[in-house]
Backbone atoms as SQL, in Angstrom:
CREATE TABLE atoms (id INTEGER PRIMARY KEY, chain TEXT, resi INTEGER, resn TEXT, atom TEXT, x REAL, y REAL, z REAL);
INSERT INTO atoms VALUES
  (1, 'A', 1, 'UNK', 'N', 1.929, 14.974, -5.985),
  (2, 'A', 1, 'UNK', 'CA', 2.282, 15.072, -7.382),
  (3, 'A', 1, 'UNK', 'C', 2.191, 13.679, -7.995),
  (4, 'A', 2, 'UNK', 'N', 1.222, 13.640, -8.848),
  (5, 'A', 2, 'UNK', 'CA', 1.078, 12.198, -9.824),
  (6, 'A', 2, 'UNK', 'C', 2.854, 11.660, -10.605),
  (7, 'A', 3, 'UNK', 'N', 2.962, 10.889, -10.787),
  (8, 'A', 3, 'UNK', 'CA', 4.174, 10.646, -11.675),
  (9, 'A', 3, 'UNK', 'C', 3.764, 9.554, -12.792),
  (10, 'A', 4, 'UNK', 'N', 4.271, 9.684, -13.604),
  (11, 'A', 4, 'UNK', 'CA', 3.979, 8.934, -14.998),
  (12, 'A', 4, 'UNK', 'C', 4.207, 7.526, -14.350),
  (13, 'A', 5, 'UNK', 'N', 3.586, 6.767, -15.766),
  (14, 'A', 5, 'UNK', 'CA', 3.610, 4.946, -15.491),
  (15, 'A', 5, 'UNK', 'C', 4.866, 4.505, -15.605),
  (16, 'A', 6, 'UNK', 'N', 5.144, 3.662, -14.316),
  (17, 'A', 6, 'UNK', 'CA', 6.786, 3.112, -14.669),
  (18, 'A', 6, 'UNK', 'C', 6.700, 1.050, -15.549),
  (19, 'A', 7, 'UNK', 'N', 7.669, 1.172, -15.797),
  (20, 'A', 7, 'UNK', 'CA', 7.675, -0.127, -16.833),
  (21, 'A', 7, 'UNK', 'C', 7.516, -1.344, -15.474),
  (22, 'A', 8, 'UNK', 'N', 7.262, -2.204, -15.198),
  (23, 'A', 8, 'UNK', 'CA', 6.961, -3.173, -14.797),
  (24, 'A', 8, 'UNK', 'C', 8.431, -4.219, -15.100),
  (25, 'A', 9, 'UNK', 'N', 9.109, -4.264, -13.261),
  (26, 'A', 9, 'UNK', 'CA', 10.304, -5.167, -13.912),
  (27, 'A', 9, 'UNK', 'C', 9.400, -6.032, -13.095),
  (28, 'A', 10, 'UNK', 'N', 10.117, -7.748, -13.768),
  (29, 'A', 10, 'UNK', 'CA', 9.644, -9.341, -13.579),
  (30, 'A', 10, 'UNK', 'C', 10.493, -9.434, -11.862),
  (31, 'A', 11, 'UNK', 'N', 9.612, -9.706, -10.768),
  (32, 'A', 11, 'UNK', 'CA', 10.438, -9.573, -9.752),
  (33, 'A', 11, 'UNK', 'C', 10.830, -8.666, -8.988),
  (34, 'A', 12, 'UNK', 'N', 10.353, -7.342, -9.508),
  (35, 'A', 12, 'UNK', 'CA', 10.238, -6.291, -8.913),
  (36, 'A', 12, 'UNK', 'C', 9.968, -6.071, -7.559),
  (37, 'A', 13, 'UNK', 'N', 10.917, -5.729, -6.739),
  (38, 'A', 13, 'UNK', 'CA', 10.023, -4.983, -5.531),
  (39, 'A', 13, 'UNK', 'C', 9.576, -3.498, -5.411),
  (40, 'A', 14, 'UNK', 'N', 8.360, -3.143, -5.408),
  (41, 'A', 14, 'UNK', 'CA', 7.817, -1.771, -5.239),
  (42, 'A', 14, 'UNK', 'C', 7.493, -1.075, -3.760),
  (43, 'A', 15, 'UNK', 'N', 7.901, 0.222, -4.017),
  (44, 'A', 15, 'UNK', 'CA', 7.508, 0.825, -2.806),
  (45, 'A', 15, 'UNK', 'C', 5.913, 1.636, -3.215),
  (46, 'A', 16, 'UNK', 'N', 4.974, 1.598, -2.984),
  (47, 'A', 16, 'UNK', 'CA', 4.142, 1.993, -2.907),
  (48, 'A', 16, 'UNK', 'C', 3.205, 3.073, -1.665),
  (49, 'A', 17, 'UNK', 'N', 3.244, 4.640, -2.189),
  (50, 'A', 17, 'UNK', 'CA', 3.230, 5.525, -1.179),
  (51, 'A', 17, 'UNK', 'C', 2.016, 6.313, -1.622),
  (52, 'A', 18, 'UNK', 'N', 0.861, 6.829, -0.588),
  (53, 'A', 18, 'UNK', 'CA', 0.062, 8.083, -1.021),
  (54, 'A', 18, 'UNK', 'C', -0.233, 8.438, 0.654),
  (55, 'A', 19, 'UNK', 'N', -0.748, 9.591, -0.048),
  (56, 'A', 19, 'UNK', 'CA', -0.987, 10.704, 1.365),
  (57, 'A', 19, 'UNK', 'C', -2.442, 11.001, 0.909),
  (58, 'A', 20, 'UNK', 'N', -2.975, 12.140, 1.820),
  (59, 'A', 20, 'UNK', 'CA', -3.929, 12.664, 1.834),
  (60, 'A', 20, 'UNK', 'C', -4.038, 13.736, 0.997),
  (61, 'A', 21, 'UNK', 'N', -5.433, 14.325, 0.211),
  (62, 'A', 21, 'UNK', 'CA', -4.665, 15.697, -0.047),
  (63, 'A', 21, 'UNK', 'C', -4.595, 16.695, 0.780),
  (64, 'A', 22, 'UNK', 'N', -3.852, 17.572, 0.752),
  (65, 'A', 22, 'UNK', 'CA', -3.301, 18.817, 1.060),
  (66, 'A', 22, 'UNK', 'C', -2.786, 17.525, 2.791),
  (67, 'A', 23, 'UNK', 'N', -2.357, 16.754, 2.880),
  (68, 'A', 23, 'UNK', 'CA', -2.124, 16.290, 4.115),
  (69, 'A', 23, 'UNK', 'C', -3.052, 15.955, 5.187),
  (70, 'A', 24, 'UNK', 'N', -3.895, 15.968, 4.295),
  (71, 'A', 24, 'UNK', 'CA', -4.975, 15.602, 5.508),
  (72, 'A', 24, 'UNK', 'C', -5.145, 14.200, 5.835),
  (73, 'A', 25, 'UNK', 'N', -6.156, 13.736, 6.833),
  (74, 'A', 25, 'UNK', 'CA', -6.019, 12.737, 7.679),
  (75, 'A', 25, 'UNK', 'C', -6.525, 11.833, 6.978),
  (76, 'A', 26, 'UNK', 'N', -6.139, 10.447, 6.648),
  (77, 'A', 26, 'UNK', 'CA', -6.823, 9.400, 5.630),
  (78, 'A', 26, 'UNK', 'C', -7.492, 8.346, 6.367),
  (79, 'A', 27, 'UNK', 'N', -6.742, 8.275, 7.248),
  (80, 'A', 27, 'UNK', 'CA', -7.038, 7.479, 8.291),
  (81, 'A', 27, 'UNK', 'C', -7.906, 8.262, 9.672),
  (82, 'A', 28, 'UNK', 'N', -8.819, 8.343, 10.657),
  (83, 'A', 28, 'UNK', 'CA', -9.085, 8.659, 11.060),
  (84, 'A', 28, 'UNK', 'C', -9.256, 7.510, 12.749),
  (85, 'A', 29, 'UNK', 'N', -9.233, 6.441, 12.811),
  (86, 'A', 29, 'UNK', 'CA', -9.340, 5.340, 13.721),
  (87, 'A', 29, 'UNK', 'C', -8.444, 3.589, 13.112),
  (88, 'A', 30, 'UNK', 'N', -8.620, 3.323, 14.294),
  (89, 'A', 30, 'UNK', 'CA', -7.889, 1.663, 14.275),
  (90, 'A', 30, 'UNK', 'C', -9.253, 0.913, 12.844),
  (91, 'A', 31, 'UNK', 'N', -10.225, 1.267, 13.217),
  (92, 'A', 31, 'UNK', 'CA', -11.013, 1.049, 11.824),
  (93, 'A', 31, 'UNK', 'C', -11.080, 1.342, 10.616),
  (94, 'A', 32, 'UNK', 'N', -10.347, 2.275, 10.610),
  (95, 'A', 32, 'UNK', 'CA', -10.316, 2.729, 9.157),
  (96, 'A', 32, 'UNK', 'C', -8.848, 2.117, 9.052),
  (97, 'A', 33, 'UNK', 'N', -8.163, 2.020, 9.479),
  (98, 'A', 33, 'UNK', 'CA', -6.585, 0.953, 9.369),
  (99, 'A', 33, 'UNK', 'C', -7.206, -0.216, 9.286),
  (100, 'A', 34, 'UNK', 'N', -7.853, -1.028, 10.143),
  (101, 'A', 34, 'UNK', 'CA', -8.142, -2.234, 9.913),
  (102, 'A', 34, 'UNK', 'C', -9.279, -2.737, 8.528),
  (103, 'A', 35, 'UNK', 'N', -9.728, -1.546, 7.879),
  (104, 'A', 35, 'UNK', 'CA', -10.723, -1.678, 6.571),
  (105, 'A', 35, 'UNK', 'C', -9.604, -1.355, 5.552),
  (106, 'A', 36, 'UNK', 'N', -8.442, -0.707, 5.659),
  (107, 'A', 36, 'UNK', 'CA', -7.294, -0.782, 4.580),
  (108, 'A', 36, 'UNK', 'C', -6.972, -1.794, 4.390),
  (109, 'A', 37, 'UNK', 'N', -6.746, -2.615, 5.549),
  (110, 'A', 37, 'UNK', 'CA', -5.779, -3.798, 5.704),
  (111, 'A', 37, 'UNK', 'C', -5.963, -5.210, 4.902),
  (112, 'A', 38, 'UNK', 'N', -7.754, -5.112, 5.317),
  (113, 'A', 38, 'UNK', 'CA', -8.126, -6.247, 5.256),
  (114, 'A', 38, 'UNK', 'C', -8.210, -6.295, 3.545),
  (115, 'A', 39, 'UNK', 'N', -8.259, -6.111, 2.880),
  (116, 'A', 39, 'UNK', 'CA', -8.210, -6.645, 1.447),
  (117, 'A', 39, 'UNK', 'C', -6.678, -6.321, 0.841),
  (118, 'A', 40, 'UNK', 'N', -5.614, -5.940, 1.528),
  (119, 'A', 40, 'UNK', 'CA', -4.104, -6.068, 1.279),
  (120, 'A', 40, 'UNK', 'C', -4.081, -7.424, 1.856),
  (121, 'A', 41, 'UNK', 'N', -4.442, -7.794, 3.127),
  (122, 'A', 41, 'UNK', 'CA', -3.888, -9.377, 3.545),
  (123, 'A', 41, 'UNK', 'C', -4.714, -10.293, 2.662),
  (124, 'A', 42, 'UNK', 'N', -5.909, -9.845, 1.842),
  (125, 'A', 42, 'UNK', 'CA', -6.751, -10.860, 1.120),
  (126, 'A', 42, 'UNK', 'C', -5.565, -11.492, -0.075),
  (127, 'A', 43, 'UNK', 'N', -4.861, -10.568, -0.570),
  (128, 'A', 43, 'UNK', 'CA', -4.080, -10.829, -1.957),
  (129, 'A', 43, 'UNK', 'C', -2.864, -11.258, -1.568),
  (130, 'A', 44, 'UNK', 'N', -2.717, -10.723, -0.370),
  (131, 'A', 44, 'UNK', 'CA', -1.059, -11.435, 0.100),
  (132, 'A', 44, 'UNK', 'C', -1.629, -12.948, 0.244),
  (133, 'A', 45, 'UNK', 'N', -2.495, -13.344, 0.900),
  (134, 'A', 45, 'UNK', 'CA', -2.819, -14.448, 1.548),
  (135, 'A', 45, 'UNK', 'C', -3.374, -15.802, 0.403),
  (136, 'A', 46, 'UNK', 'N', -3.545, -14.818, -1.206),
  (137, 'A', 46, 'UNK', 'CA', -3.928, -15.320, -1.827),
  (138, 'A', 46, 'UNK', 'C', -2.827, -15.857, -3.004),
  (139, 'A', 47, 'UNK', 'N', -1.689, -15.203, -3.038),
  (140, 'A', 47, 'UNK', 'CA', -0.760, -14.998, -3.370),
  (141, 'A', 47, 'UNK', 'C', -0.237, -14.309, -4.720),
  (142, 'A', 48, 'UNK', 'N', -1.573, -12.990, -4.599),
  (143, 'A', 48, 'UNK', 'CA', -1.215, -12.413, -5.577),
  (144, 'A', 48, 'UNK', 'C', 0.011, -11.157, -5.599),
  (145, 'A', 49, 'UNK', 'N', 0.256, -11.153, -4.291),
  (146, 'A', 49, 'UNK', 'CA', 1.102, -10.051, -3.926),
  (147, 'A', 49, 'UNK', 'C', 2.557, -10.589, -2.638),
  (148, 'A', 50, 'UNK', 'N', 3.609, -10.728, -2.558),
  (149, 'A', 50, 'UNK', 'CA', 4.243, -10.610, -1.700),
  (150, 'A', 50, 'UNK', 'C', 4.368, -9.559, -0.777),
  (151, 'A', 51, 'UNK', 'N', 3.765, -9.205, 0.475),
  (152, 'A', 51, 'UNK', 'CA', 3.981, -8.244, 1.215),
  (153, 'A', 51, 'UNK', 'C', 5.580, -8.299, 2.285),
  (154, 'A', 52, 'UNK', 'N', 5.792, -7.159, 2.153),
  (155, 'A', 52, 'UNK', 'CA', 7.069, -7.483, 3.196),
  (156, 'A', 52, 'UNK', 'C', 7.168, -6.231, 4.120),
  (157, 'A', 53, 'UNK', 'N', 6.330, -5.039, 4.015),
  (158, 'A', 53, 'UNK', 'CA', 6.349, -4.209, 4.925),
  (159, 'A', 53, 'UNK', 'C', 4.915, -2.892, 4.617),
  (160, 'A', 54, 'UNK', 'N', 4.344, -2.773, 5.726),
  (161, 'A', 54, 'UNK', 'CA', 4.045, -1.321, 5.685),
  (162, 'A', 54, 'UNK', 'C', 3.959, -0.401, 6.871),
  (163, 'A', 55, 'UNK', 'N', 3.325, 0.418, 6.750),
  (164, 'A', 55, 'UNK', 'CA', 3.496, 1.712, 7.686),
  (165, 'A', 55, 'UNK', 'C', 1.515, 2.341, 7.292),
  (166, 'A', 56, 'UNK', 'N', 0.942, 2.603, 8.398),
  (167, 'A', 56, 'UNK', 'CA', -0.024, 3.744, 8.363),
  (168, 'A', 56, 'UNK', 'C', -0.191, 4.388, 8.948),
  (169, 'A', 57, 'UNK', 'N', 0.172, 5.878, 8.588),
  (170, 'A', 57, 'UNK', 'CA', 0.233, 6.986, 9.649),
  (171, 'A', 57, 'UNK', 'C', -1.163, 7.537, 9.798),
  (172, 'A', 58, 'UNK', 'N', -1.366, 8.928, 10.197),
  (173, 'A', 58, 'UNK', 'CA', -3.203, 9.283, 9.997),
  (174, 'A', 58, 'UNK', 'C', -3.439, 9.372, 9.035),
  (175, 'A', 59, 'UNK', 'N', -1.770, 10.450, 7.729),
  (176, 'A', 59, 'UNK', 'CA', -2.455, 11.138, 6.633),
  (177, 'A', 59, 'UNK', 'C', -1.492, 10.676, 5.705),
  (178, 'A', 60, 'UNK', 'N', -0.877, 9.632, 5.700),
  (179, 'A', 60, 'UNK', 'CA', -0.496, 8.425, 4.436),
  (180, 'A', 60, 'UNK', 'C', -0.232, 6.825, 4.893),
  (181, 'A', 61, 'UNK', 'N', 0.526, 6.248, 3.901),
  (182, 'A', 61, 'UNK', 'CA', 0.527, 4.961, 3.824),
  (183, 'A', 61, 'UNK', 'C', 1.827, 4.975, 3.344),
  (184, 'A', 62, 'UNK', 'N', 2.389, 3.709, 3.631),
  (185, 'A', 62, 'UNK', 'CA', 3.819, 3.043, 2.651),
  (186, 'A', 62, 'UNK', 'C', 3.183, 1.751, 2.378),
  (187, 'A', 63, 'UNK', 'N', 3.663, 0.700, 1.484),
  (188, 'A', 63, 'UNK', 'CA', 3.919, 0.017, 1.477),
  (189, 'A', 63, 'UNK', 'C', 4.746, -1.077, 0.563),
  (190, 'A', 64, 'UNK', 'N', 5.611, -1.773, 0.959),
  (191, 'A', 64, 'UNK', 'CA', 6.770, -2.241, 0.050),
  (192, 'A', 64, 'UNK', 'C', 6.100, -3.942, -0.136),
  (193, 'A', 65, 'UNK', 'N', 5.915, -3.824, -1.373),
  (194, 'A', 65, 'UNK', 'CA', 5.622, -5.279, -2.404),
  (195, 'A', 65, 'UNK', 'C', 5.783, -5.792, -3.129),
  (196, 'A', 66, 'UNK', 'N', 5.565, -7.022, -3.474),
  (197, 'A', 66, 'UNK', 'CA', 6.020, -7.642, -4.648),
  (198, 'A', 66, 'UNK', 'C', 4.924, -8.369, -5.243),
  (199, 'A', 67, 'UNK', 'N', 4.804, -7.944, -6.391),
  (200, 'A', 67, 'UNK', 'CA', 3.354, -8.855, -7.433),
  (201, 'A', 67, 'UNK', 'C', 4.012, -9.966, -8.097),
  (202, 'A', 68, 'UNK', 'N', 2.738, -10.859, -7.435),
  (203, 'A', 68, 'UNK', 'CA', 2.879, -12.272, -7.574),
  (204, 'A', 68, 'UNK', 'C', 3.529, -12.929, -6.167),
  (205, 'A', 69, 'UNK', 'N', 3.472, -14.309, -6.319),
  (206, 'A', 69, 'UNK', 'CA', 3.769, -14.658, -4.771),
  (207, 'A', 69, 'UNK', 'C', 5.372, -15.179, -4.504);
């Protein structure tokens, strides 16, 4: 289920979550995790994003961040 745009707080930490549809598998190998990954560590590393946690299962994702460094 989509949910409307939320307001943007300064400092915010976000949880950021999607699945597959109907649950299906998004992920399929350590490669397809490691081709997610690699342009999340590009922006952490760049410091457009504070990362502080995620999770990838087959048929979603979490991940908890903060925009900006």
């Amino acid at each position: 289920m989509l949910r409307g745009p939320h307001l943007g707080v300064e400092g915010g930490v976000y949880h950021v979550m999607a699945r597959g549809v109907e649950r299906r598998a998004i992920f399929r190998d350590d490669t397809d995790r490691q081709n997610f990954l690699r342009p999340l560590e590009a922006v952490a590393d760049e410091g457009d994003v504070t990362l502080f946690a995620y999770v990838l299962m087959d048929n979603h994702f979490h991940v908890v961040a903060r925009p900006g460094g």
